[in-house]
N, C-alpha and C positions, 0 to 999 in steps of 0.2 A: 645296559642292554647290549646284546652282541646286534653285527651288522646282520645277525641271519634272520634275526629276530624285526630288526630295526626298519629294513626296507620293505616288510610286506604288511607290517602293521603302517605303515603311511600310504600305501598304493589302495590298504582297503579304507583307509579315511577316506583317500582322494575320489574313490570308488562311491563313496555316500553321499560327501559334498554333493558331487556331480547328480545324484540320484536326487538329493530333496531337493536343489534348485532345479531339475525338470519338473520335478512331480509337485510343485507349487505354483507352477506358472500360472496362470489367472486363465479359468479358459476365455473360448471366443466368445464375444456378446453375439447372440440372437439378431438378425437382423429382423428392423419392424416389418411388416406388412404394407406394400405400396395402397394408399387410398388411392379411389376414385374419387372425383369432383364430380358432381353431376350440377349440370348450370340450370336453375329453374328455367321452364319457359317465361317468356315476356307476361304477365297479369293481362288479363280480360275482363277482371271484375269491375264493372262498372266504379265510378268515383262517385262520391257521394252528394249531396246534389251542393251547391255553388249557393243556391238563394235559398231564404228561410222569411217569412213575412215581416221579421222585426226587419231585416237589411234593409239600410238606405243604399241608394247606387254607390255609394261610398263605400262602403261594406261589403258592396257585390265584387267589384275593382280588386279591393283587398282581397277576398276570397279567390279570385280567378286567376289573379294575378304569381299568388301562392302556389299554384296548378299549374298555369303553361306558362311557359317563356313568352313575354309581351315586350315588342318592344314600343312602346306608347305611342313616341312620335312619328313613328313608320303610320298611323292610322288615324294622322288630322284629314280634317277635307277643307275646301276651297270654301272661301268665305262665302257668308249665306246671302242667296240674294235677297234684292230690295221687298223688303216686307209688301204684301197683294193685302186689295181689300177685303180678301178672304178671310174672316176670324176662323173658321173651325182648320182652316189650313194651317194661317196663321201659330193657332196654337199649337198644333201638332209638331210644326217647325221649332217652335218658341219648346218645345219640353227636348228634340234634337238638339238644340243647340245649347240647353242646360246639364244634357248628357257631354257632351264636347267639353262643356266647363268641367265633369267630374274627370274626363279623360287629362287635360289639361294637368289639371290636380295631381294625377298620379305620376305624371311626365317630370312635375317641377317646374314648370314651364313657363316664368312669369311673364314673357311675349304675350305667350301663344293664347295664356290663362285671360291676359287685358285685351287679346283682341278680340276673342272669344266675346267676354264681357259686353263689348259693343255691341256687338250684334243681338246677344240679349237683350241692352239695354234699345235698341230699334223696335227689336218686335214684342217689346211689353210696352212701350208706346202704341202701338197698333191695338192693343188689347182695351188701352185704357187705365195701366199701370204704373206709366210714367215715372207720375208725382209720389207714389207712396213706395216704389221702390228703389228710387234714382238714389239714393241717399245713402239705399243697403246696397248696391249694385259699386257704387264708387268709393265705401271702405272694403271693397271684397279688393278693387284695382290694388290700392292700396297697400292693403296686405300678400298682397303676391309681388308689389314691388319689392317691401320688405321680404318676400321669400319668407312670412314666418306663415310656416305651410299646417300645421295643427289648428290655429287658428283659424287658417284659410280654408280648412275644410268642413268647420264646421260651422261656417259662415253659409258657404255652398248649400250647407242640408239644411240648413236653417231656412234660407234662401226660396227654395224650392218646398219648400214647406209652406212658408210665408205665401208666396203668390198662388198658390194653390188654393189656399185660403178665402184671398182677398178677390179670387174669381166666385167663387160661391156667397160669398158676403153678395156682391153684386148680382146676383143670382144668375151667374154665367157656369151653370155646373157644369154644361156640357164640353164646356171649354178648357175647365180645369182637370175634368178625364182627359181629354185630348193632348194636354201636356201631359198628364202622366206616361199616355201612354207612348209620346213621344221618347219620354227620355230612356224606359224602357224597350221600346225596340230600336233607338238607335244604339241602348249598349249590347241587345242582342246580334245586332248587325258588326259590331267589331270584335264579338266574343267568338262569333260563327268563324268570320274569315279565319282568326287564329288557330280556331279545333280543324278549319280543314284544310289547312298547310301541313297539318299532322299527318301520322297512321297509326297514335294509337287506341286501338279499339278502345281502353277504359275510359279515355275522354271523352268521347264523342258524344253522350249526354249533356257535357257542359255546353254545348253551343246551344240547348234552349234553357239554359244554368238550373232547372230543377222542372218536372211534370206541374211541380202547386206554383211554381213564374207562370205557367203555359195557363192552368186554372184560372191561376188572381187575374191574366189580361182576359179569359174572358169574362171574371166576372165586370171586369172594368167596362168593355165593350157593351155587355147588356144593359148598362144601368145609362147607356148614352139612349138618348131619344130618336124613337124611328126615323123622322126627318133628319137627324142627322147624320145616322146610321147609312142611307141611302144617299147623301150630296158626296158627287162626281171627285175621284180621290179619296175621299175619305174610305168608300166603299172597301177600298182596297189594306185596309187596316183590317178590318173584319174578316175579309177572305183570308189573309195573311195568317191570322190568328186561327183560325177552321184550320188554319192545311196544318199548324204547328200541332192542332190539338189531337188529328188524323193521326199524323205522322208521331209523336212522341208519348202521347197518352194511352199508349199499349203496351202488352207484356210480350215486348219482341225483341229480339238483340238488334245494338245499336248497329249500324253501316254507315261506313262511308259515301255511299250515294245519297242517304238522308241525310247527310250532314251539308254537304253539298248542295243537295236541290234547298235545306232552310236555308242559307249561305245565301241561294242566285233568291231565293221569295223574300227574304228582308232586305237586300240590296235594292232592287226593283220596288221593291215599299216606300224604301226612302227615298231614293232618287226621283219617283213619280211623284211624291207631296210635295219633295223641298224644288226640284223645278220648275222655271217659269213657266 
């Protein structure tokens, strides 16, 4: 091949090379689309209710405990005074301080679970209890020395079972309501303070832990006898329960000022029965 021929057939090779490596370059990728995030607002839906009729207090604890940040021992109280020869007091006290024992329980608390115990075992002495339940009263100590806490708690429900029982055997039935309905409004009394250190709306039901809690105490309260319906403090369990059933047994949104005002009504509930 002459040189005339030679240089212009390489300058057009060089000429294509150059041409298919532009014209194969890969083009640009697409850029995606910037998303928005949109942040739900905070829920309003109410929670579902905390109590159901089979729940022992044990169960209710578990349930509420699951809901709000509790911190246990932040809500013991001062040891209970000396047992009055007030029985319907008495018991009202005596079902408070078996709520204390379930509180206790969720804490770990095996102090606080035997001193608690004491004071049980005081004012079921006052009752008449004594002797039939000192025995169950002193493997419950027992078992919370040992920390073996599954056990210990269903010692507890047993427990509160049992003496309930053994007030109706004696035909003290009025009494055996009155611990009931002790142990239930002293856990509504620690469930309240906790919803209203809050602000959010969908809790604020759990501080009377379900409208059929608010129902069962009154049906509890009716089935008490008008005499004792009427003796001085006690009275104050029945109003207590009227305002709960006022205030939550409606189709109204929950607020924080009723959360609040049941909060100062079961504080003052208690404090009125269990002081001298």
């Amino acid at each position: 091949m002459s040189e005339r021929t030679f240089f212009p057939t390489i300058l057009a090779l060089a000429v294509c090379s150059v041409s298919m490596v532009v014209g194969t370059e890969p083009a640009a990728r697409p850029v995606p689309p910037v998303l928005k995030v949109h942040t739900a607002p905070p829920s309003t839906k109410p929670e579902s209710p905390a109590w159901s009729s089979d729940q022992t207090p044990a169960d209710f604890l578990d349930n509420v405990g699951g809901r709000l940040k509790i911190r246990w021992r932040q809500h013991y109280r001062e040891a209970a005074p000396v047992p009055s020869n007030e029985r319907t007091r008495g018991a009202f006290v005596l079902g408070s301080l078996l709520a204390d024992s379930f509180l206790a329980l969720q804490a770990t608390d095996a102090q606080q679970f035997r001193n608690t115990n004491q004071d049980v075992m005081n004012y079921a002495r006052t009752l008449g209890l004594s002797e039939k339940l000192t025995p169950r009263l002193m493997s419950q100590g027992k078992l919370a020395e040992m920390e073996q806490w599954p056990d210990l708690r269903q010692e507890v429900v047993d427990g509160h079972q049992e003496l309930c029982r053994l007030l109706r055997e004696q035909k003290d039935d009025d009494l055996a309501i009155l611990v009931d309905l002790g142990v239930w409004i002293r856990l509504l009394q620690l469930v309240s303070t906790v919803v209203d250190e809050g602000d959010e709306q969908a809790k604020f039901p759990l501080c009377i832990g379900s409208p059929k809690l608010v129902e069962d105490l009154q049906a509890r309260w009716s089935r008490l006898s008008q005499p004792t319906q009427v003796i001085d403090r006690i009275d104050t369990v029945g109003h207590t329960i009227t305002f709960m059933a006022k205030a939550w047994l409606q189709d109204l949104p929950a607020d924080k000022a009723r959360v609040t005002k049941t909060r100062e009504k079961l504080a003052e509930l208690v404090a009125r029965i269990t002081s001298r």
